[in-house]
Each structure stands twice: as structure tokens, then as C-alpha cells.
MARLUM-553722 format. One record per residue: residue number from 1; x, y, z of N, C-alpha, C in turn. Coordinates in pm, 1 decimal, padded with zeros to 6 digits. Layout:
residues N
NODE  num       npx       npy       npz      capx      capy      capz       cpx       cpy       cpz
NODE  NUM         X         Y         Z         X         Y         Z         X         Y         Z
...
This chain:
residues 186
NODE  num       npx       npy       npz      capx      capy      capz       cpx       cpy       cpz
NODE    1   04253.8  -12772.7  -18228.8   04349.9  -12837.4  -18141.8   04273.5  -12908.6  -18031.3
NODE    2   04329.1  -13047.6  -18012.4   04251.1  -13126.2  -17918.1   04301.5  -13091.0  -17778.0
NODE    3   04242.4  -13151.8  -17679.1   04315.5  -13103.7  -17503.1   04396.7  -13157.6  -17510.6
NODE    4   04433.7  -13274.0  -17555.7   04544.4  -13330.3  -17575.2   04672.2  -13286.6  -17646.3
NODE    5   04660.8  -13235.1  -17742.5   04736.8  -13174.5  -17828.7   04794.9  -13041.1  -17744.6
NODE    6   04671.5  -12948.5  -17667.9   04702.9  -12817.2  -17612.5   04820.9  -12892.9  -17473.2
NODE    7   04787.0  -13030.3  -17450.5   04837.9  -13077.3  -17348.8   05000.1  -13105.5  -17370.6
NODE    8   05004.2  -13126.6  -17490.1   05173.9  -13144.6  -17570.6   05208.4  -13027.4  -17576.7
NODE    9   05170.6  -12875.6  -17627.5   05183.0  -12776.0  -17692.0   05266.6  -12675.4  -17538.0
NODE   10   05153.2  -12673.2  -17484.8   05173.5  -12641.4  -17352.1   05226.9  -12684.0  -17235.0
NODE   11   05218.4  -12784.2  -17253.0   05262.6  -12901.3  -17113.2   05183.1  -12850.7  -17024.4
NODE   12   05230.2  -12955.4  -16876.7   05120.5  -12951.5  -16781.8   05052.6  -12825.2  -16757.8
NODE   13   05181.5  -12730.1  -16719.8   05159.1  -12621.3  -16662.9   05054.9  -12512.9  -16704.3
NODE   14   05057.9  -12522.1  -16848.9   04977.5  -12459.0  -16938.0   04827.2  -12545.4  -16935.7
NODE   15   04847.5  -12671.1  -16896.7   04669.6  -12680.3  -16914.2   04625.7  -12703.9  -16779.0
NODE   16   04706.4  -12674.9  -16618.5   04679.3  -12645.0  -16540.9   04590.3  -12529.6  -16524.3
NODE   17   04712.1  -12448.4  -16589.3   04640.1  -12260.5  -16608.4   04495.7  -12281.1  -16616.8
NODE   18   04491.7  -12342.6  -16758.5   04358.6  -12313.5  -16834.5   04245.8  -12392.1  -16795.7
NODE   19   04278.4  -12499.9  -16683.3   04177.6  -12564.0  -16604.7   04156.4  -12505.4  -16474.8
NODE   20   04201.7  -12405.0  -16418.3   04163.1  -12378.1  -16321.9   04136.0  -12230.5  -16374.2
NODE   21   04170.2  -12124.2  -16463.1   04096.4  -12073.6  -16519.3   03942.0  -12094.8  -16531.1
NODE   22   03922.3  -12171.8  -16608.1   03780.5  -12200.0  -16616.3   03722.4  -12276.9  -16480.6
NODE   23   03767.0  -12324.6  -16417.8   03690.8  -12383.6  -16268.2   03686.3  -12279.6  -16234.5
NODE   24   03754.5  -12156.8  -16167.5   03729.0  -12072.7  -16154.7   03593.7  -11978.4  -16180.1
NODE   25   03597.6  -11967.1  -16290.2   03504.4  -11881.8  -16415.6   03394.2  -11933.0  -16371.3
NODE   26   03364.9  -12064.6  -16334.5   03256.3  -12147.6  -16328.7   03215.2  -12106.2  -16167.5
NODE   27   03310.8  -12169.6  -16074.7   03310.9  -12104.7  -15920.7   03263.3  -11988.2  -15909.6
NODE   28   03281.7  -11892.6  -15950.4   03249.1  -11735.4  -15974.7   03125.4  -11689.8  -15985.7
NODE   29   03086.1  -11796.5  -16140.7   02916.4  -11755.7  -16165.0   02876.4  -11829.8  -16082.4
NODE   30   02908.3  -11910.6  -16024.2   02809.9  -12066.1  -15947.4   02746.6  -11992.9  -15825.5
NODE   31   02868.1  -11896.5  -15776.8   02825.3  -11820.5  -15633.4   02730.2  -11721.3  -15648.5
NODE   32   02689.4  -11692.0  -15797.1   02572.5  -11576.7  -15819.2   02475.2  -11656.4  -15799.2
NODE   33   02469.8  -11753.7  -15784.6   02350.7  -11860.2  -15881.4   02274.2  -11859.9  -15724.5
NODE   34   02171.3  -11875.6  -15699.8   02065.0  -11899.9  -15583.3   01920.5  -12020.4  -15626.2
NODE   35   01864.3  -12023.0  -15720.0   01785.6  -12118.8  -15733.4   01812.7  -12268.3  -15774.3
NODE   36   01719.3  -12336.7  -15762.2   01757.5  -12494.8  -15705.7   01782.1  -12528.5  -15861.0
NODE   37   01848.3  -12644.2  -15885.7   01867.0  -12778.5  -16002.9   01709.2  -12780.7  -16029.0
NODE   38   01629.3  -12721.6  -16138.8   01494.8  -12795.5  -16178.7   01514.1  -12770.7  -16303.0
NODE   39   01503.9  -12868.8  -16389.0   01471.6  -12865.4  -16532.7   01410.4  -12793.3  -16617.1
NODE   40   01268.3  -12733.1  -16562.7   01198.3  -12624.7  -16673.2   01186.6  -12482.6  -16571.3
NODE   41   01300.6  -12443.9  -16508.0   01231.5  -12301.2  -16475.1   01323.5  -12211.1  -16513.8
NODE   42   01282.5  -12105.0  -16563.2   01361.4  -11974.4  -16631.4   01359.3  -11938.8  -16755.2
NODE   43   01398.3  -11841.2  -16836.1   01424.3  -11787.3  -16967.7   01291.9  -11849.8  -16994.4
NODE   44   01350.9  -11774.4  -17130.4   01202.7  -11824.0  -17252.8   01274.1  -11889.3  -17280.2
NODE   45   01117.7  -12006.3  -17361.1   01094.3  -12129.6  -17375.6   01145.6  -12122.7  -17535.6
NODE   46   01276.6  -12210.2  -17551.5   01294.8  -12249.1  -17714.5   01205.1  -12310.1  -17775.9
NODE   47   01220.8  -12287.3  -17932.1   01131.9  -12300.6  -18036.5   01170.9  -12503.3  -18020.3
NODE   48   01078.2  -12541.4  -18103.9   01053.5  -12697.8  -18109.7   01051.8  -12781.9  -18009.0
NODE   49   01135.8  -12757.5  -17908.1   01147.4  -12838.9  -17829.1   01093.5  -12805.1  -17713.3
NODE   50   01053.1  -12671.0  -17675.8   01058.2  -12620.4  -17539.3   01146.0  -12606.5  -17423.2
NODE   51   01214.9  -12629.8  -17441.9   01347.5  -12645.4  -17325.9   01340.8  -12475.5  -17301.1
NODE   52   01427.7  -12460.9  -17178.2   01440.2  -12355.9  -17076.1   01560.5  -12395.1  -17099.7
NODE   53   01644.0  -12242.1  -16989.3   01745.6  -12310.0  -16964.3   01725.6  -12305.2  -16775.2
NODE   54   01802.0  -12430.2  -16767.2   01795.4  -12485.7  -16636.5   01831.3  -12376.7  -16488.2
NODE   55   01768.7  -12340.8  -16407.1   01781.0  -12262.2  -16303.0   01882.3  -12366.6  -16271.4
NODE   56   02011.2  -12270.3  -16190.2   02074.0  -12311.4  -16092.5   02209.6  -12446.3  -16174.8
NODE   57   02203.1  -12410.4  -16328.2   02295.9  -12518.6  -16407.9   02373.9  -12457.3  -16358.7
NODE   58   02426.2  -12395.0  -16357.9   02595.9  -12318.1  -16337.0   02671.5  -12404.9  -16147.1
NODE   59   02611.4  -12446.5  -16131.1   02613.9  -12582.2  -15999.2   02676.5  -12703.7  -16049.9
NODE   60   02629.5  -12723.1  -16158.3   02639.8  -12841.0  -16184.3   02800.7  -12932.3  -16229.8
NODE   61   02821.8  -13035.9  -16208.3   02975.3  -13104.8  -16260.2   03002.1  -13114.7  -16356.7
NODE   62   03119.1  -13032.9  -16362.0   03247.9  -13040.7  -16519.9   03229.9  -13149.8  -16560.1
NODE   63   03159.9  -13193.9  -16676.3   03189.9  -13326.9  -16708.7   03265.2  -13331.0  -16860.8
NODE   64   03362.1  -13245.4  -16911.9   03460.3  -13200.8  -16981.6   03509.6  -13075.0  -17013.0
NODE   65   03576.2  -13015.7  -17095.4   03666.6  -12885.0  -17162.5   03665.8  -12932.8  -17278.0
NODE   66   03665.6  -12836.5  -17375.0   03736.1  -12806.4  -17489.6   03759.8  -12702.0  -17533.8
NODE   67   03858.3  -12670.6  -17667.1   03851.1  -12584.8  -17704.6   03823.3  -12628.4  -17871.4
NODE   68   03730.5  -12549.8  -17954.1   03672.8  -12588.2  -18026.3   03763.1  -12477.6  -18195.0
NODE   69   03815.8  -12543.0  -18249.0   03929.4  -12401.2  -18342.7   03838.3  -12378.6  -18463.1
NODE   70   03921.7  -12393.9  -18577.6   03844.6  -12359.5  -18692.4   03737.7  -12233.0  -18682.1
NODE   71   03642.0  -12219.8  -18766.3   03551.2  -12060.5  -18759.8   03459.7  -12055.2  -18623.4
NODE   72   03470.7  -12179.9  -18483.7   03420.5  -12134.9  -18396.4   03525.4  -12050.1  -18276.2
NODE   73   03614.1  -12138.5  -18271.5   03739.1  -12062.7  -18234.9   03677.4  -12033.2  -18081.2
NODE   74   03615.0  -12186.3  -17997.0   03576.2  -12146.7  -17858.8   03630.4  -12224.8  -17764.9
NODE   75   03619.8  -12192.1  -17669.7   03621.8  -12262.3  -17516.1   03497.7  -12299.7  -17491.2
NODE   76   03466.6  -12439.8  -17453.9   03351.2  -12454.1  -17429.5   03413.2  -12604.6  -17260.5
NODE   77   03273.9  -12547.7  -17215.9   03255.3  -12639.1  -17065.3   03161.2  -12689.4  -17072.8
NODE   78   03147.9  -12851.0  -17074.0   02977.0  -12932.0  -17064.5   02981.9  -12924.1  -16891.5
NODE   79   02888.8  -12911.2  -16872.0   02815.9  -12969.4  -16773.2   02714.6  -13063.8  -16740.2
NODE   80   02698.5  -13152.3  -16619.6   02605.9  -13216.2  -16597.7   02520.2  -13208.6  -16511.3
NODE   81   02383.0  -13243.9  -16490.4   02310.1  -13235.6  -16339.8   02353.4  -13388.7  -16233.8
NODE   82   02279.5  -13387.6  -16180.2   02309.6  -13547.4  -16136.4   02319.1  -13646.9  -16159.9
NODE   83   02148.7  -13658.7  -16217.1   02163.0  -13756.5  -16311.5   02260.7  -13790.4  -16463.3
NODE   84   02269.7  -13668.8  -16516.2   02387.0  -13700.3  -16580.3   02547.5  -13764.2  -16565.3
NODE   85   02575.3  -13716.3  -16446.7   02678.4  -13715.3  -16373.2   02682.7  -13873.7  -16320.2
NODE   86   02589.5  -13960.0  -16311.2   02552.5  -14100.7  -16244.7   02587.9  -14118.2  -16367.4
NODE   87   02504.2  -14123.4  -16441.3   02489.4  -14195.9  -16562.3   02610.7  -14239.7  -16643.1
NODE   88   02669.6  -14078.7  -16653.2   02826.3  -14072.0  -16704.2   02973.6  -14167.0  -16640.6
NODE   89   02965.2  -14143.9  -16485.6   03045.4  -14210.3  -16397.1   03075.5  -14400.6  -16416.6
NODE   90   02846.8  -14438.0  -16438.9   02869.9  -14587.1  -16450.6   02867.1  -14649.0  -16572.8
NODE   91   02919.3  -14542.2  -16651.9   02884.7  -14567.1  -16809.4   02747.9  -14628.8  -16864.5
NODE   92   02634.8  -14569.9  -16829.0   02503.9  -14639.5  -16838.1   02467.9  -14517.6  -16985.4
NODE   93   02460.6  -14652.6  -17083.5   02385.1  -14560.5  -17190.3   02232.0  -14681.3  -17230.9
NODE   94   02123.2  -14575.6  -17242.5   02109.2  -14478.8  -17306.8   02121.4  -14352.1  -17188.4
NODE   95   02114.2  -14269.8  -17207.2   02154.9  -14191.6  -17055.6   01996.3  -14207.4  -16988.5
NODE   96   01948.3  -14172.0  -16867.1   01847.4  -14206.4  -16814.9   01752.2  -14081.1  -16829.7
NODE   97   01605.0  -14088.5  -16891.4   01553.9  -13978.5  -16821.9   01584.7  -13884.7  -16727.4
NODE   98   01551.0  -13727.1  -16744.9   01621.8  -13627.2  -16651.6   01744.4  -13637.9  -16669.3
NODE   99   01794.0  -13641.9  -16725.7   01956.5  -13609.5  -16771.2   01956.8  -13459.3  -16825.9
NODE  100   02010.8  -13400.0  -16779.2   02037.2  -13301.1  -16852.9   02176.5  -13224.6  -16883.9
NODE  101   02240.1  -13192.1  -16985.5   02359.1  -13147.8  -17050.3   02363.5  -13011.4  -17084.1
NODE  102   02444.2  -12910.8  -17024.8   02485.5  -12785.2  -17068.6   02610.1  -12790.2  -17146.8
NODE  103   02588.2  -12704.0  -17208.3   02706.1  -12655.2  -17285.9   02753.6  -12504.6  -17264.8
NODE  104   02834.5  -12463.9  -17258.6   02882.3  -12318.4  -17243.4   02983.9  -12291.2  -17320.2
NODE  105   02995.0  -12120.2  -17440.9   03090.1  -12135.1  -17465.2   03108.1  -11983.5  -17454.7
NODE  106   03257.2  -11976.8  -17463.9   03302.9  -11861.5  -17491.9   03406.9  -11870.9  -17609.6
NODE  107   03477.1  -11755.5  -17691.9   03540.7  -11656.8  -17763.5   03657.6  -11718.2  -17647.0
NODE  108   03781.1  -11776.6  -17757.9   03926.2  -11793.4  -17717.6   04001.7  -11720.5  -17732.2
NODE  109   04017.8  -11683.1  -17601.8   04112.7  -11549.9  -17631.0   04251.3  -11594.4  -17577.9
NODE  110   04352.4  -11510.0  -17619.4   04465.7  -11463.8  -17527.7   04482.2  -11363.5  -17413.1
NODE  111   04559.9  -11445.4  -17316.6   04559.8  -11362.7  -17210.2   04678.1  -11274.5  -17205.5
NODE  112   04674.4  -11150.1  -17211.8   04790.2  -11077.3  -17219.5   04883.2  -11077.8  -17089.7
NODE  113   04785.8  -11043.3  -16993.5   04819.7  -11027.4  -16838.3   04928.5  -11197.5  -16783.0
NODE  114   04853.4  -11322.2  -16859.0   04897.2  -11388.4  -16833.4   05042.2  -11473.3  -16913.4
NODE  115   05060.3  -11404.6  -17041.7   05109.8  -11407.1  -17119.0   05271.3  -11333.7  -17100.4
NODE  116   05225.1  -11226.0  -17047.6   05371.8  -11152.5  -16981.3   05439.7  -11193.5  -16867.2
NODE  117   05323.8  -11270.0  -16807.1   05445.8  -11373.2  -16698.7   05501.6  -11486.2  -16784.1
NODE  118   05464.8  -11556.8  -16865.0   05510.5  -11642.7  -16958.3   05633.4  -11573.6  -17035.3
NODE  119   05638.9  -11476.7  -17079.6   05706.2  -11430.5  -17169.9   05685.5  -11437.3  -17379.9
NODE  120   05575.3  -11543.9  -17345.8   05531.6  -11556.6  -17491.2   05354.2  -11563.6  -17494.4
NODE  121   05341.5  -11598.7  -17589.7   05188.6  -11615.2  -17624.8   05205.3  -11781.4  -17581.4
NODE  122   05116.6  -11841.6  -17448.8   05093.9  -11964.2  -17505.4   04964.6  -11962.1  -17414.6
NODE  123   04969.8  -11854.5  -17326.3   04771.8  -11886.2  -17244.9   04668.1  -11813.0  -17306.0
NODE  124   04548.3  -11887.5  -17331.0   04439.0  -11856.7  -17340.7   04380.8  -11896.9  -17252.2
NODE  125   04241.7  -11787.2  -17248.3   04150.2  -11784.7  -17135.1   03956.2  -11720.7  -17220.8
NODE  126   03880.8  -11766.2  -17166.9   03777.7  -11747.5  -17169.7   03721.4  -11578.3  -17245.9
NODE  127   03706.6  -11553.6  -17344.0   03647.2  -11377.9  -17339.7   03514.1  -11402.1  -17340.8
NODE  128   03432.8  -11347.5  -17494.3   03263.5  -11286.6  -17392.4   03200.7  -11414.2  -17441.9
NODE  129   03098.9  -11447.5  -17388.9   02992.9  -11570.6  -17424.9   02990.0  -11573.1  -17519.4
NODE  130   02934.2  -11708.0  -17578.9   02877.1  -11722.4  -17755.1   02760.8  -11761.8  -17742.4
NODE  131   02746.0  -11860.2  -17660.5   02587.9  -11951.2  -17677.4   02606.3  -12031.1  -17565.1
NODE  132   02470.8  -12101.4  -17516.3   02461.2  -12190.0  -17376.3   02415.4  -12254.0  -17483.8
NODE  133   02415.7  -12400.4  -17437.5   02290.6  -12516.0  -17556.4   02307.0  -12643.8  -17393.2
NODE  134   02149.6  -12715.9  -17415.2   02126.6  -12752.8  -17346.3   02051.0  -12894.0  -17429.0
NODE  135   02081.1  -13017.4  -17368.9   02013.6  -13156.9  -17391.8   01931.4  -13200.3  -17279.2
NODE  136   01804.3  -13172.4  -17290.4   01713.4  -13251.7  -17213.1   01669.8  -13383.9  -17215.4
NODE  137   01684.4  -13535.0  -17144.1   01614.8  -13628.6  -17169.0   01502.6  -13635.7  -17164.3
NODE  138   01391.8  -13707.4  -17236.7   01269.0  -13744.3  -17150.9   01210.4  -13781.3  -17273.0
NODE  139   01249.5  -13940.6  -17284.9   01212.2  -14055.8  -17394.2   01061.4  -14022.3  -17422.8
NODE  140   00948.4  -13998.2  -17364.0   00820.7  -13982.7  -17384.9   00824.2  -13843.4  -17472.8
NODE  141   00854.8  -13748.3  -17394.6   00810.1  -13602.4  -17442.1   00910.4  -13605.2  -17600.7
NODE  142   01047.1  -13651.7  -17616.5   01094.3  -13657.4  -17719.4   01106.3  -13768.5  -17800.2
NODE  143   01023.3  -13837.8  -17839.5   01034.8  -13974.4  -17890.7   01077.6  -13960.9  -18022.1
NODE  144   01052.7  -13881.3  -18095.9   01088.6  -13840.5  -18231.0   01251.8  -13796.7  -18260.3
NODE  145   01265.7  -13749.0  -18145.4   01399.8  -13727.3  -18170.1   01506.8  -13797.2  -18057.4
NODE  146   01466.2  -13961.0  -18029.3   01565.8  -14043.7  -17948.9   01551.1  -14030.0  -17806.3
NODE  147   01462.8  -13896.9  -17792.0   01436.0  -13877.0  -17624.4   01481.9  -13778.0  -17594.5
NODE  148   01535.3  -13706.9  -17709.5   01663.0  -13553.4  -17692.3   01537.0  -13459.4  -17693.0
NODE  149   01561.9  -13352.9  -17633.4   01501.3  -13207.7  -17642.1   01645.8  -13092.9  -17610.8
NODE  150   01625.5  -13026.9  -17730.6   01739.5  -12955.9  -17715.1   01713.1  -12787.5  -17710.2
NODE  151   01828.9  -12681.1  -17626.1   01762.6  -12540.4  -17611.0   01925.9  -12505.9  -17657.5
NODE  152   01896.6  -12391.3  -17721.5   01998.9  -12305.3  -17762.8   01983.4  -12219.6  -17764.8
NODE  153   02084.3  -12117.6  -17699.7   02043.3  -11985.1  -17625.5   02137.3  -11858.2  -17668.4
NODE  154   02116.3  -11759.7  -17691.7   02214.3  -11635.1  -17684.9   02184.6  -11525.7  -17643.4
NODE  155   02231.8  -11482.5  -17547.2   02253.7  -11349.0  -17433.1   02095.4  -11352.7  -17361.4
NODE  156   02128.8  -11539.3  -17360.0   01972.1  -11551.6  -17225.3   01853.4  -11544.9  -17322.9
NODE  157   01849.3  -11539.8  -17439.3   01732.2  -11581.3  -17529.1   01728.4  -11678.3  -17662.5
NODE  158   01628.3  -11753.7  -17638.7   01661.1  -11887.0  -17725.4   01681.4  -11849.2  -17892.9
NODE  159   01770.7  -11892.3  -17944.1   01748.0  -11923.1  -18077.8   01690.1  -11971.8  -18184.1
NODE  160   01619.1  -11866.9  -18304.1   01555.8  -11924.0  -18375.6   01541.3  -12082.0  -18393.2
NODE  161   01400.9  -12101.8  -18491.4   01358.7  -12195.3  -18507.9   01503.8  -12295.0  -18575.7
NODE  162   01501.6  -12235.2  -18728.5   01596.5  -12334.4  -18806.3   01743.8  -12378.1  -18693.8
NODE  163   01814.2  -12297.0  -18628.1   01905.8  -12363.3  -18516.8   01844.8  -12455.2  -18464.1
NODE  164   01733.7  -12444.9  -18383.5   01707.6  -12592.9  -18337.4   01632.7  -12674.1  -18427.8
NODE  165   01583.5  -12677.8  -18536.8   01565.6  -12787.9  -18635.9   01737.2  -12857.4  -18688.9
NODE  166   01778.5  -12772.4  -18663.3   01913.4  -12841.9  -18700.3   02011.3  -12929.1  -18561.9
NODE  167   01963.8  -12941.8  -18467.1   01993.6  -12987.0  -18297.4   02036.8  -13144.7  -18344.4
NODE  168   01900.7  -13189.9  -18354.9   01903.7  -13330.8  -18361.8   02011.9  -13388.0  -18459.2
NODE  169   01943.9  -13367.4  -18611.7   02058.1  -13431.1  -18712.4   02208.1  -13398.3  -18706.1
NODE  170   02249.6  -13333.6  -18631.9   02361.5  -13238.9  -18613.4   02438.8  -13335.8  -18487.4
NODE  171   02345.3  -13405.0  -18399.9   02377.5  -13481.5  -18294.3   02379.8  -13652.0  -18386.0
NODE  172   02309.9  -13700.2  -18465.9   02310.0  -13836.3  -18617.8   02511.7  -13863.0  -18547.5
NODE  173   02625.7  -13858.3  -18596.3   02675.3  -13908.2  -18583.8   02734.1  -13972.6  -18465.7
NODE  174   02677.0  -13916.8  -18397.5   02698.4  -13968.6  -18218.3   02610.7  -14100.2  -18150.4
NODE  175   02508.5  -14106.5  -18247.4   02401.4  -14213.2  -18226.8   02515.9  -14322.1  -18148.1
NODE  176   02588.2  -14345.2  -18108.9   02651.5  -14494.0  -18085.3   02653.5  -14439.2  -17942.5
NODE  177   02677.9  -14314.9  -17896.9   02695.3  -14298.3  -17780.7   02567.0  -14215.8  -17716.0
NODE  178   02451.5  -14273.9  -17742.0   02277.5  -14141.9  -17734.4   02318.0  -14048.2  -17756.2
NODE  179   02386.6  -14017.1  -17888.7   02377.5  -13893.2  -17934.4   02452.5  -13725.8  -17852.4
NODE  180   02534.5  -13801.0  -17791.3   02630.2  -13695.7  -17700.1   02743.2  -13735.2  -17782.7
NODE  181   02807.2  -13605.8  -17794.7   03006.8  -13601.1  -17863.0   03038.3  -13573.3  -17730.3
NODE  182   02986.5  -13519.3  -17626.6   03071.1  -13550.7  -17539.6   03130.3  -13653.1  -17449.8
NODE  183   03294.7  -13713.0  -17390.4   03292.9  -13819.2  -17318.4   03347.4  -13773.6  -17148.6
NODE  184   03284.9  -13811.6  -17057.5   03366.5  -13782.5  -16923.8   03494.0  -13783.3  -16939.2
NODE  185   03592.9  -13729.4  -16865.3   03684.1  -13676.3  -16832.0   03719.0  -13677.0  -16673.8
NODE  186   03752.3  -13804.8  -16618.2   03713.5  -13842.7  -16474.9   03841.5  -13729.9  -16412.0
């Protein structure tokens, strides 16, 4: 189901919920967070690409929602750093060096608590993590793969090799837009 669709299904009110739900969720961890926006510091270093995941991402601007159905069945939040966030705003593609893109997802759940003020099943909300994945620019260091360096992570440790051999071609039909499915959401 698209946001759009959850946006018919539910009407406003319902994707109010579920947007400030997750701003929330985000607000929450953001206030744990203490180290600065830098690109390579923290976690171990993913296979192929090297990427980290970014100190201090959980800061960074909503630059969409979804919820993702079929056998992933998630909530997921991109984020951007600044430069992403420029880039995105003036529609400048290819995106610029130092761009960097989070992904976050969680397990779609139903909210019971929130559900009994409704009287039916129609809110979902966030349950436990699935995976962080992260797009690094930097046309030099990734030339082979368009300038992308990509990290994929679970419970704070990167994922095998074959997951990220599979990053790039997996990103092939997006080529029109540098290889992001995601679009702002002003």
C-alpha cells in the first residue's frame, strides 16, 4: 500500500497519527544522539564498500515515509544529511558528493492501544528494527558503482558480503534519478 493509498484508506487523520508517530520515534532517538553529522565515524566498517554508519544520522531531515507490504511488511523513514537535503530541495541531480542517505526500518505493526480509541483496526505504528542501510556519495572513492557506496546494517552490525554485492544492481532501475527510489516529500 502506497502513502497515498494509506492516505484514502485512512484519511487525514489516520496518516496524521502515523506521521507524527514516527516524527516522534525519530525526536526520541535524536535526543539520545550526542555526536556530530560526520560520515565515517562509528560501527564496523561494511564489507565492499566500507561505509559506517553515520554518527549523529538520527539528526538528520525526513526526507520521506513509507510503508513497504508484501514479505517486507515495513515502515521505513529516509533520511538526509545536509547536503542531501540541498540537493533534494533544488532538485540538483546527480546528487553532490557527501550526500548521504539513511534508511530505517521497522516491523508494521498494529497499535492496539491506539486502535481502541479508534474502535477498529486502522493504526499502525513502528515495532522492533529490521535494518538501517545507508548511501554514501563520493564519485572518486565509488566510481565503479556511479559514486554510490552503500552500508547495510542489523542490530548495529553490517551485513554480509553477498547483501552488499547486491546494493548497487538492486539500485539499476533508478539510474534516471542517481540511483535513489526515493523522492522528497516537501
Amino acid at each position: 500500500m502506497t502513502l497515498h493509498a494509506a492516505a484514502q484508506a485512512l484519511g487525514a487523520f489516520g496518516v496524521c497519527t502515523a506521521l507524527a508517530v514516527c516524527t516522534l520515534y525519530v525526536a526520541k532517538s535524536t535526543a539520545q544522539s550526542t555526536k556530530e553529522d560526520h560520515p565515517q565515524v562509528g560501527s564496523e566498517v561494511a564489507p565492499i564498500y566500507g561505509v559506517r554508519i553515520p554518527a549523529g544520522y538520527r539528526d538528520w531531515v525526513v526526507v520521506n515515509v513509507a510503508h513497504e507490504a508484501g514479505n517486507l511488511n515495513d515502515f521505513r523513514v529516509v533520511l538526509g544529511n545536509a547536503v542531501a537535503m540541498k540537493a533534494f530541495r533544488d532538485g540538483t541531480l546527480p546528487f553532490p558528493d557527501g550526500t548521504i542517505i539513511a534508511r530505517l526500518a521497522w516491523k508494521y505493526v498494529p497499535s492496539p492501544e491506539n486502535n481502541a480509541v479508534f474502535g477498529r483496526d486502522q493504526s499502525f505504528v513502528t515495532g522492533a528494527p529490521t535494518n538501517l542501510e545507508f548511501m554514501v556519495k563520493d564519485s572518486k572513492k565509488y566510481a565503479t558503482t556511479a559514486g554510490w557506496g552503500f552500508g547495510q546494517f542489523t542490530d548495529g552490525k553490517p551485513d554480509d558480503e553477498a547483501v552488499h554485492r547486491a546494493c548497487f544492481p538492486c539500485h539499476g532501475p533508478a539510474k534516471g534519478h542517481d540511483f535513489l527510489f526515493t523522492r522528497y516529500a516537501p
